[in-house]
PyMOL Python script that loads the backbone (N, CA, C, O; Angstrom):
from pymol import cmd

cmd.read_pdbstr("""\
ATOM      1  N   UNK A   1     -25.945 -10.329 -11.964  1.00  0.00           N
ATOM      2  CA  UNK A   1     -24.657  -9.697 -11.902  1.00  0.00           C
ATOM      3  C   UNK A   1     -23.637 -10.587 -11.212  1.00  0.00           C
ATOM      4  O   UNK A   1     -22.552 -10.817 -11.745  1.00  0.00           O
ATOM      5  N   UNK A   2     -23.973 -11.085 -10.043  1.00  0.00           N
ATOM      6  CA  UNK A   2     -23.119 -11.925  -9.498  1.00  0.00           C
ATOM      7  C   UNK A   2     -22.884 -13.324 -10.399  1.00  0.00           C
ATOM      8  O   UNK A   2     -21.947 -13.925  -9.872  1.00  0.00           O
ATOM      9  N   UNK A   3     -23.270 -13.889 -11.285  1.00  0.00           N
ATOM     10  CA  UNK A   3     -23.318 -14.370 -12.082  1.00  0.00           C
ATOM     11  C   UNK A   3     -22.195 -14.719 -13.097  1.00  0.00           C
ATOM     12  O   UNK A   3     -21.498 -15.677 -13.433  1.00  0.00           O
ATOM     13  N   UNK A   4     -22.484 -12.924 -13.512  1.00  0.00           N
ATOM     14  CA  UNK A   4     -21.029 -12.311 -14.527  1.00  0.00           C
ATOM     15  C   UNK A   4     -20.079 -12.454 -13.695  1.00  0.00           C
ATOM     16  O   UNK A   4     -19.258 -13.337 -13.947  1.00  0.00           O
ATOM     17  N   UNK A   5     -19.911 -11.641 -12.475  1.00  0.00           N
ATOM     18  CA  UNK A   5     -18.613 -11.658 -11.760  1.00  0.00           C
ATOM     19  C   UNK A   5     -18.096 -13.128 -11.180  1.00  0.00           C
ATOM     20  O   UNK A   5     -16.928 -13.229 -10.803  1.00  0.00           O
ATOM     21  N   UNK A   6     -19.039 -14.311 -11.118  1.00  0.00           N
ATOM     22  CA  UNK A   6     -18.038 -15.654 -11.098  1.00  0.00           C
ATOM     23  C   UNK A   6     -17.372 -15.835 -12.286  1.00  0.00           C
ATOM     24  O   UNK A   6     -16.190 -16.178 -12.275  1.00  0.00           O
ATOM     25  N   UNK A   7     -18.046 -15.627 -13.432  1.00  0.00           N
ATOM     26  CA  UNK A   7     -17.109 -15.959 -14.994  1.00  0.00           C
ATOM     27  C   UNK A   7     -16.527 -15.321 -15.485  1.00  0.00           C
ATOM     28  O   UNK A   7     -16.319 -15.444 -16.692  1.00  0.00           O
ATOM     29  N   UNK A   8     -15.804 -13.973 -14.460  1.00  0.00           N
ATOM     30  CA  UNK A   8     -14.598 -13.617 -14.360  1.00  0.00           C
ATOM     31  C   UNK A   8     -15.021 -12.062 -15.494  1.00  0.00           C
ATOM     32  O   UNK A   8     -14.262 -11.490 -16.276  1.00  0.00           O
ATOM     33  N   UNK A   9     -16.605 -11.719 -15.149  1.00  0.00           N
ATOM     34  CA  UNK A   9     -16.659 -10.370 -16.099  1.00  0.00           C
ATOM     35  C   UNK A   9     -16.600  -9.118 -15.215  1.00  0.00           C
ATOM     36  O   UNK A   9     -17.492  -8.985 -14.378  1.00  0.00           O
ATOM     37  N   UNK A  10     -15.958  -8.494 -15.282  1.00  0.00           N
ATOM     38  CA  UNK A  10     -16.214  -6.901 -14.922  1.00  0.00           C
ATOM     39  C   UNK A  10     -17.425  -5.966 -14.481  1.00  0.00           C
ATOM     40  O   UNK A  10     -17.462  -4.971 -15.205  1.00  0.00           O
ATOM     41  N   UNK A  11     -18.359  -5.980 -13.581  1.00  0.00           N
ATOM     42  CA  UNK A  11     -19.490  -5.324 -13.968  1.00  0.00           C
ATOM     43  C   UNK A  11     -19.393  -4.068 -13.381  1.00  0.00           C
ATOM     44  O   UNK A  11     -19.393  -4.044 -12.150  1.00  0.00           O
ATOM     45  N   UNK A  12     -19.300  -2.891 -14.063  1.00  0.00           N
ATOM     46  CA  UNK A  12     -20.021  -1.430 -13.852  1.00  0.00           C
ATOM     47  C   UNK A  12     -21.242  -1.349 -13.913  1.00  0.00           C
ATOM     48  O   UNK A  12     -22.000  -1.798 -14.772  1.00  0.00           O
ATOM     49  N   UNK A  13     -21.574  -0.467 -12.517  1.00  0.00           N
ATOM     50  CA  UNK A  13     -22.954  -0.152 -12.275  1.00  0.00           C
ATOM     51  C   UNK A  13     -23.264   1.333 -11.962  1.00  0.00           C
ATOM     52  O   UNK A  13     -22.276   1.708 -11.332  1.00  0.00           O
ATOM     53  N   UNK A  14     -23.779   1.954 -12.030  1.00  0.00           N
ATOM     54  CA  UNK A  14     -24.603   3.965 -11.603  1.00  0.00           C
ATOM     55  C   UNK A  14     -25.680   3.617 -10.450  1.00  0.00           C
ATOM     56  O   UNK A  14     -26.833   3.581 -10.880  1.00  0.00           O
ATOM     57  N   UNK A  15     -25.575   3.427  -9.449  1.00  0.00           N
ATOM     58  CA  UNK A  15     -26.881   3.628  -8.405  1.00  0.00           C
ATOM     59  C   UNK A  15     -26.645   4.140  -7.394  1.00  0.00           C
ATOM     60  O   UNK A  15     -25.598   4.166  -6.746  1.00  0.00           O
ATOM     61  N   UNK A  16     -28.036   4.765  -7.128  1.00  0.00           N
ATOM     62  CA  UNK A  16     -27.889   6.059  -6.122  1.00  0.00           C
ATOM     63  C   UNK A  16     -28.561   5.508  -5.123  1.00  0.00           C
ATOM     64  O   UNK A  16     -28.912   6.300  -4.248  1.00  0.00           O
ATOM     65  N   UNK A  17     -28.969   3.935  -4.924  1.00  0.00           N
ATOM     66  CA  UNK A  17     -29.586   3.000  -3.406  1.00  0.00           C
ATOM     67  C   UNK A  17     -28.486   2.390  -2.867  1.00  0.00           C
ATOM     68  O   UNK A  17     -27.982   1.363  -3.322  1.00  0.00           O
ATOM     69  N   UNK A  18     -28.082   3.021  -1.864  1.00  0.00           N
ATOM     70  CA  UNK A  18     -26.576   2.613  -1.132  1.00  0.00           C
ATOM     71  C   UNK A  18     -26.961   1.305  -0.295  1.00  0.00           C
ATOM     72  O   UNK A  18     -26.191   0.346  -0.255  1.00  0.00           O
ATOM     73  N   UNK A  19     -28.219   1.313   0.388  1.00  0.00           N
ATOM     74  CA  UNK A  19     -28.062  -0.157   0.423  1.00  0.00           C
ATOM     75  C   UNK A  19     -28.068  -1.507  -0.249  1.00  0.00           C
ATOM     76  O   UNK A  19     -27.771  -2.611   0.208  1.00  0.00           O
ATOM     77  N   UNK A  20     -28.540  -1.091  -1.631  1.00  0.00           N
ATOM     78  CA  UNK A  20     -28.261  -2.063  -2.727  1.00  0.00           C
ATOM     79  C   UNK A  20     -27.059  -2.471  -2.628  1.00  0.00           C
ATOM     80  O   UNK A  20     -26.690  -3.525  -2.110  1.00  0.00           O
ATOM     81  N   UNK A  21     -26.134  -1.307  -3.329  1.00  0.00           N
ATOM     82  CA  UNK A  21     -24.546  -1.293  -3.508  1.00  0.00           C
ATOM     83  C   UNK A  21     -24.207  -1.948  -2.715  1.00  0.00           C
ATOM     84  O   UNK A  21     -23.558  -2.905  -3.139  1.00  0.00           O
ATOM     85  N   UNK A  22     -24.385  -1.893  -1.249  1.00  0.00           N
ATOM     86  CA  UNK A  22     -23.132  -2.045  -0.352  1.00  0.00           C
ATOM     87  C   UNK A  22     -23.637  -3.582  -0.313  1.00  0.00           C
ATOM     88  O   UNK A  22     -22.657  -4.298  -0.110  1.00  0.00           O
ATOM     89  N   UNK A  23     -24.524  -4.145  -0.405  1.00  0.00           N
ATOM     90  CA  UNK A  23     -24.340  -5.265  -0.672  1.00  0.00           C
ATOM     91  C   UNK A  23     -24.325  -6.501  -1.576  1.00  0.00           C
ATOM     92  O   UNK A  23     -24.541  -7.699  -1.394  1.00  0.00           O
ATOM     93  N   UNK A  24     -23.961  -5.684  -2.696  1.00  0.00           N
ATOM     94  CA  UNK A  24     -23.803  -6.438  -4.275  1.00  0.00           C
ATOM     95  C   UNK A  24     -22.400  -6.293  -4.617  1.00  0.00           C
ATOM     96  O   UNK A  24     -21.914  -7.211  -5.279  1.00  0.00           O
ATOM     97  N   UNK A  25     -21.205  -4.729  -4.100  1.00  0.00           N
ATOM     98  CA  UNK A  25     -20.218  -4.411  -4.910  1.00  0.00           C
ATOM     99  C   UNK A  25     -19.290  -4.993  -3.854  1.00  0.00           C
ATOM    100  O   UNK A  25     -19.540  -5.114  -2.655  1.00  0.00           O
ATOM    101  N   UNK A  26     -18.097  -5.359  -4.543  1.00  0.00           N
ATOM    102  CA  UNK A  26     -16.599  -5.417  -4.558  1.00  0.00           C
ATOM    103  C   UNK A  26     -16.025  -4.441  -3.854  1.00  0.00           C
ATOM    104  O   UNK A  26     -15.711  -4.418  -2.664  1.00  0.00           O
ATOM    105  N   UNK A  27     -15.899  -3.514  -4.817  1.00  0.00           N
ATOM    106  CA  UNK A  27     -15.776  -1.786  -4.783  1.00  0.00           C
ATOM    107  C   UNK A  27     -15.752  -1.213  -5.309  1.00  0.00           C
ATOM    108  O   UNK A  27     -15.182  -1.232  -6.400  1.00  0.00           O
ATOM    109  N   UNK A  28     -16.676   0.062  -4.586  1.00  0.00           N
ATOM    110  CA  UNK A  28     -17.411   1.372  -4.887  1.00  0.00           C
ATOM    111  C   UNK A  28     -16.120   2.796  -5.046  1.00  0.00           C
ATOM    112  O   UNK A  28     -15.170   3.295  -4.443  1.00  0.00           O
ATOM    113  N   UNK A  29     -16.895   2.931  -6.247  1.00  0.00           N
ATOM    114  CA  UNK A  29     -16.137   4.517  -6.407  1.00  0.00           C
ATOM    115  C   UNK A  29     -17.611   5.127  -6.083  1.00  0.00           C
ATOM    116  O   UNK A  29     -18.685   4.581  -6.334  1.00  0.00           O
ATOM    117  N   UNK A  30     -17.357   6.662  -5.334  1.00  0.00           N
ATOM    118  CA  UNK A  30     -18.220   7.493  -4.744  1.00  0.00           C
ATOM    119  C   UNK A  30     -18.173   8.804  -5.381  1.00  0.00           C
ATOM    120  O   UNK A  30     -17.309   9.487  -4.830  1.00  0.00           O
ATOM    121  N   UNK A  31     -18.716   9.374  -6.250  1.00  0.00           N
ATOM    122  CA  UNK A  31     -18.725  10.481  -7.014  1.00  0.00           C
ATOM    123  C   UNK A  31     -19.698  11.486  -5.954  1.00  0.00           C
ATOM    124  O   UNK A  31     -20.574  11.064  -5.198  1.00  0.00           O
ATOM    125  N   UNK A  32     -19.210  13.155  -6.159  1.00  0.00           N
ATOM    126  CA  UNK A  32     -20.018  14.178  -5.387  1.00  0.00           C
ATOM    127  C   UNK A  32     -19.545  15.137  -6.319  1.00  0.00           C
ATOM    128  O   UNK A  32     -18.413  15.438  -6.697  1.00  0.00           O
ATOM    129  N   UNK A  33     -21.279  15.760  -6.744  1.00  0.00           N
ATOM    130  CA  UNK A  33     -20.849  16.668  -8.060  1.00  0.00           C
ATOM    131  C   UNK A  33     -20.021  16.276  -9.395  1.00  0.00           C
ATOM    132  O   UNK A  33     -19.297  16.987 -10.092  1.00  0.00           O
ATOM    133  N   UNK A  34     -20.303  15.158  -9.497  1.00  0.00           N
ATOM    134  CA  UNK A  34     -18.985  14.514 -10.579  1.00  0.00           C
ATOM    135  C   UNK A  34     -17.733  14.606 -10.116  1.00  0.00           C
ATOM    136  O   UNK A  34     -16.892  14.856 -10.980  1.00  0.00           O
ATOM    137  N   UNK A  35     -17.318  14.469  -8.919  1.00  0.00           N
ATOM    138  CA  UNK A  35     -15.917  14.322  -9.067  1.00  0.00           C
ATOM    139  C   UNK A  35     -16.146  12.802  -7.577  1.00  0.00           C
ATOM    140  O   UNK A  35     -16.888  12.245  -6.768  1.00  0.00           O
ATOM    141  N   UNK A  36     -14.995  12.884  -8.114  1.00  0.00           N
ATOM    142  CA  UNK A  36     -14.498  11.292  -7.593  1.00  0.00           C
ATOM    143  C   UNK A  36     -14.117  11.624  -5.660  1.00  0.00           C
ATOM    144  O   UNK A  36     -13.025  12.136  -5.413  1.00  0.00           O
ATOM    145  N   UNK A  37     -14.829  11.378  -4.770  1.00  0.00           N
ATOM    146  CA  UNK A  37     -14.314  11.709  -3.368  1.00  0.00           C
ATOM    147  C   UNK A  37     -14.204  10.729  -2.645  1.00  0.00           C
ATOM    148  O   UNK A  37     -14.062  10.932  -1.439  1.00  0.00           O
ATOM    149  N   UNK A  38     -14.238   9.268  -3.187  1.00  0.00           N
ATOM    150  CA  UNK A  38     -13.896   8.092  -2.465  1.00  0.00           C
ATOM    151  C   UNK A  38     -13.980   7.099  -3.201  1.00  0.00           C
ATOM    152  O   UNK A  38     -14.630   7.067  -4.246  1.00  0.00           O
ATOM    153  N   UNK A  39     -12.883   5.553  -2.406  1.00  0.00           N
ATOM    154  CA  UNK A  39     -12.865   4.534  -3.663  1.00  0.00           C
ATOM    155  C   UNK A  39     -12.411   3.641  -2.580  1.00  0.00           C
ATOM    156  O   UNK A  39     -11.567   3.855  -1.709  1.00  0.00           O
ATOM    157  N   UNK A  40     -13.287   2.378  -2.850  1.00  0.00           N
ATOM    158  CA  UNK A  40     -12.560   1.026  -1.679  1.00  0.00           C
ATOM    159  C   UNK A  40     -14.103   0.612  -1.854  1.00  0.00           C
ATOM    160  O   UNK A  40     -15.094   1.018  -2.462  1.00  0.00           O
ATOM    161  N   UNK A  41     -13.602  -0.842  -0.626  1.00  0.00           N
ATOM    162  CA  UNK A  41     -14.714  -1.919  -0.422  1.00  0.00           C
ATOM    163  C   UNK A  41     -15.983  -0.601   0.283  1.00  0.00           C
ATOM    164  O   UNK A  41     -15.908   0.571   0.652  1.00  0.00           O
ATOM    165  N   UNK A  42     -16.890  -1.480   0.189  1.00  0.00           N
ATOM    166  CA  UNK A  42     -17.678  -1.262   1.012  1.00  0.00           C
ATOM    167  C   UNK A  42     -17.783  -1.069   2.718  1.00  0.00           C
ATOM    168  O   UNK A  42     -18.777  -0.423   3.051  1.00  0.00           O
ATOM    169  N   UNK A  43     -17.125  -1.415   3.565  1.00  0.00           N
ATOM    170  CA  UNK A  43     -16.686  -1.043   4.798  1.00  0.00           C
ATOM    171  C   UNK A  43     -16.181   0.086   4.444  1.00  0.00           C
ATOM    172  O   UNK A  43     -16.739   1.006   5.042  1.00  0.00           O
ATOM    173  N   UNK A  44     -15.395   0.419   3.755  1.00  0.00           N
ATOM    174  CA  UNK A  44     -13.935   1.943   3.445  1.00  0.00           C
ATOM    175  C   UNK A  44     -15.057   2.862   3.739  1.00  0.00           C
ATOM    176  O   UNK A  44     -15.239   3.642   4.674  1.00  0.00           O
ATOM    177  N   UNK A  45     -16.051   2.445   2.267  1.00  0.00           N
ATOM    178  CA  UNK A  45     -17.166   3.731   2.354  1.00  0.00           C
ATOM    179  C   UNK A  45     -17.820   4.128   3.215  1.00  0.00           C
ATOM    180  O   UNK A  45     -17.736   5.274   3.657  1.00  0.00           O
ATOM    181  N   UNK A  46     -18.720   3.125   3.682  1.00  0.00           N
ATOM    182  CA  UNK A  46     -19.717   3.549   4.660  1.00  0.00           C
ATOM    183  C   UNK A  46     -18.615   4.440   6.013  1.00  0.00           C
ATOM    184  O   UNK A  46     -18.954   5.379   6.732  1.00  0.00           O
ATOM    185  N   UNK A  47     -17.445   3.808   5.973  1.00  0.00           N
ATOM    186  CA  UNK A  47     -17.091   4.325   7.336  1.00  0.00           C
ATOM    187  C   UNK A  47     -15.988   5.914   6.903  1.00  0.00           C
ATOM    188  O   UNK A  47     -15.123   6.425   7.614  1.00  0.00           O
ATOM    189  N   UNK A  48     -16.481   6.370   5.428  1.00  0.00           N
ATOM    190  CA  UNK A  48     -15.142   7.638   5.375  1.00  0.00           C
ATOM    191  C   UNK A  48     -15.903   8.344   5.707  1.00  0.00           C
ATOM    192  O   UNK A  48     -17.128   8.226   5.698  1.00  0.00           O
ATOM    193  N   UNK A  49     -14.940   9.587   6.214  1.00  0.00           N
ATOM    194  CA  UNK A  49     -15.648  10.589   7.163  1.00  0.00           C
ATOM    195  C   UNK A  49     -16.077  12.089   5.606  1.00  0.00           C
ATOM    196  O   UNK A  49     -16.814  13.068   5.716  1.00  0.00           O
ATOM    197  N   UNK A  50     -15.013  11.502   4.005  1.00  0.00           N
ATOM    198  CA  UNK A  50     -15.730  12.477   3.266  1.00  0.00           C
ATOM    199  C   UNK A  50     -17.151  11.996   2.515  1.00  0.00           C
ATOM    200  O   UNK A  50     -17.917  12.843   2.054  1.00  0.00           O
ATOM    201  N   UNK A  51     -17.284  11.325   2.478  1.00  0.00           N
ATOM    202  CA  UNK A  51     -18.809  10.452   2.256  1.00  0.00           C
ATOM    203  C   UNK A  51     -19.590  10.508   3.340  1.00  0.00           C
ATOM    204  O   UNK A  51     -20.787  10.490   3.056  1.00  0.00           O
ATOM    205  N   UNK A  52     -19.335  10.570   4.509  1.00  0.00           N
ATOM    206  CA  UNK A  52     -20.341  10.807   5.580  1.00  0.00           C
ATOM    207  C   UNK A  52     -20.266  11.986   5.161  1.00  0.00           C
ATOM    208  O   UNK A  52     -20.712  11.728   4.043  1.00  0.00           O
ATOM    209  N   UNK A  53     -20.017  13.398   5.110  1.00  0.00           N
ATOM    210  CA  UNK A  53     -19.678  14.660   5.346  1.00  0.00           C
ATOM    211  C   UNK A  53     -20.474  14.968   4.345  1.00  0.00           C
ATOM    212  O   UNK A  53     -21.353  15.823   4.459  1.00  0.00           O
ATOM    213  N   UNK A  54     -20.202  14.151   3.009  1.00  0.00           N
ATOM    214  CA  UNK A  54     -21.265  14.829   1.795  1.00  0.00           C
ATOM    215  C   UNK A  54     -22.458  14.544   1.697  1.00  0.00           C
ATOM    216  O   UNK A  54     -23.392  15.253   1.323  1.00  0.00           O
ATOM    217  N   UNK A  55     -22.443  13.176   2.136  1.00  0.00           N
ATOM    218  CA  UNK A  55     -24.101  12.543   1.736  1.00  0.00           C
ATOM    219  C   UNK A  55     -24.504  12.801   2.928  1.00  0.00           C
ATOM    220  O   UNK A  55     -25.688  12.999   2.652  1.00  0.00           O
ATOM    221  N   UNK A  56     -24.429  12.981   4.241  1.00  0.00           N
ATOM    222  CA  UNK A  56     -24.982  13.048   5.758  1.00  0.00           C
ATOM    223  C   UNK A  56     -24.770  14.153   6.151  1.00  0.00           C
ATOM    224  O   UNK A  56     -25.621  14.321   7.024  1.00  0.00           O
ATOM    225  N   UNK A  57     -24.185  15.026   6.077  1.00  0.00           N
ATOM    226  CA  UNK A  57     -23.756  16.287   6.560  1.00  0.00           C
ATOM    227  C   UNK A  57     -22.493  15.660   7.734  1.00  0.00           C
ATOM    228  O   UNK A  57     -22.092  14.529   8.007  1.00  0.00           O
ATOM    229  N   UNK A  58     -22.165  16.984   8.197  1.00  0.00           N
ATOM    230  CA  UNK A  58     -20.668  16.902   9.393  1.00  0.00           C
ATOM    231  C   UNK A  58     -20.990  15.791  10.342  1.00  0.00           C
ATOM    232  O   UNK A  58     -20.360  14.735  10.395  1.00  0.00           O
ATOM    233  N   UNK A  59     -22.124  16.139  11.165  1.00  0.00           N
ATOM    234  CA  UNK A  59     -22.028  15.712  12.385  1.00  0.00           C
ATOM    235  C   UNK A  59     -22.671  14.186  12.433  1.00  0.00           C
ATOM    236  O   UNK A  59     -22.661  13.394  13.375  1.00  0.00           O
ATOM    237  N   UNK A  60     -23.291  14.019  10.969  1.00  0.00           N
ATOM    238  CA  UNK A  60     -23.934  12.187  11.254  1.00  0.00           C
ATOM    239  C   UNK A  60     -23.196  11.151  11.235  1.00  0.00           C
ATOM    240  O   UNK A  60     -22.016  11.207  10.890  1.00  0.00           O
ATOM    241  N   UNK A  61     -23.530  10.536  11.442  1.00  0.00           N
ATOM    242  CA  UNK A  61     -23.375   8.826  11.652  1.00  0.00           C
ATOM    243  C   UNK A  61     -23.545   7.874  10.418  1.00  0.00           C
ATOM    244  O   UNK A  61     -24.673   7.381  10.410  1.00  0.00           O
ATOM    245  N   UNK A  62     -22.830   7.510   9.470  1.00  0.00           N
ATOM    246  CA  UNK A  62     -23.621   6.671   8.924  1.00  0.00           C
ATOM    247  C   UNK A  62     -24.341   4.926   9.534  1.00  0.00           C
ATOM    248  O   UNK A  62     -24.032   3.942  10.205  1.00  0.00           O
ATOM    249  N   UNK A  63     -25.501   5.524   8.680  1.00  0.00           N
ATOM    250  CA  UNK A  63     -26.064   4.038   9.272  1.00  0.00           C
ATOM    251  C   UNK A  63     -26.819   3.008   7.766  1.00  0.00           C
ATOM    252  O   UNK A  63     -27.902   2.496   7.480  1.00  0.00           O
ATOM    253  N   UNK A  64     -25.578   3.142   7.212  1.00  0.00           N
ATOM    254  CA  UNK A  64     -25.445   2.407   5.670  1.00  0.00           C
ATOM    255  C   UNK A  64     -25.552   0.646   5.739  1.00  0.00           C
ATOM    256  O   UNK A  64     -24.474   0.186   6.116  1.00  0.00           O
ATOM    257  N   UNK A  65     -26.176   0.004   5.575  1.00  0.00           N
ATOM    258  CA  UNK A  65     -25.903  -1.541   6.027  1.00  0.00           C
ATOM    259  C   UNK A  65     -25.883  -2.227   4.665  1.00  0.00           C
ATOM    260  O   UNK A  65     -25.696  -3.441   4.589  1.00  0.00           O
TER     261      UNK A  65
END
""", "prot")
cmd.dss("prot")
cmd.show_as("cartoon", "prot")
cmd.util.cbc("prot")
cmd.orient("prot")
């Protein structure tokens, strides 16, 4: 993949291993229930408080690396 993205291709990906993602993507769109609840680099995500809230519940921490 990184590959494609030096020769300037586009790659869309579906995975549900966030530590994969966070260290292969650009940036992540974050779907919950099919709808769209976050979009940015990888720092944005791990650190929004509605992606913590959905995938962790209220009160966690993410500890996404």
């Amino acid at each position: 993949m990184k590959k494609m993205v030096a020769n300037g291709i586009t790659v869309c990906t579906i995975e549900h291993k966030m530590h994969m993602i966070m260290n292969i993507a650009d940036k992540i769109m974050v779907l919950d229930r099919g709808r769209k609840i976050a979009e940015g680099t990888p720092d944005m995500i791990k650190n929004d408080p509605v992606v913590i809230e959905a995938y962790l519940g209220g009160d966690a921490v993410a500890q996404i690396n």
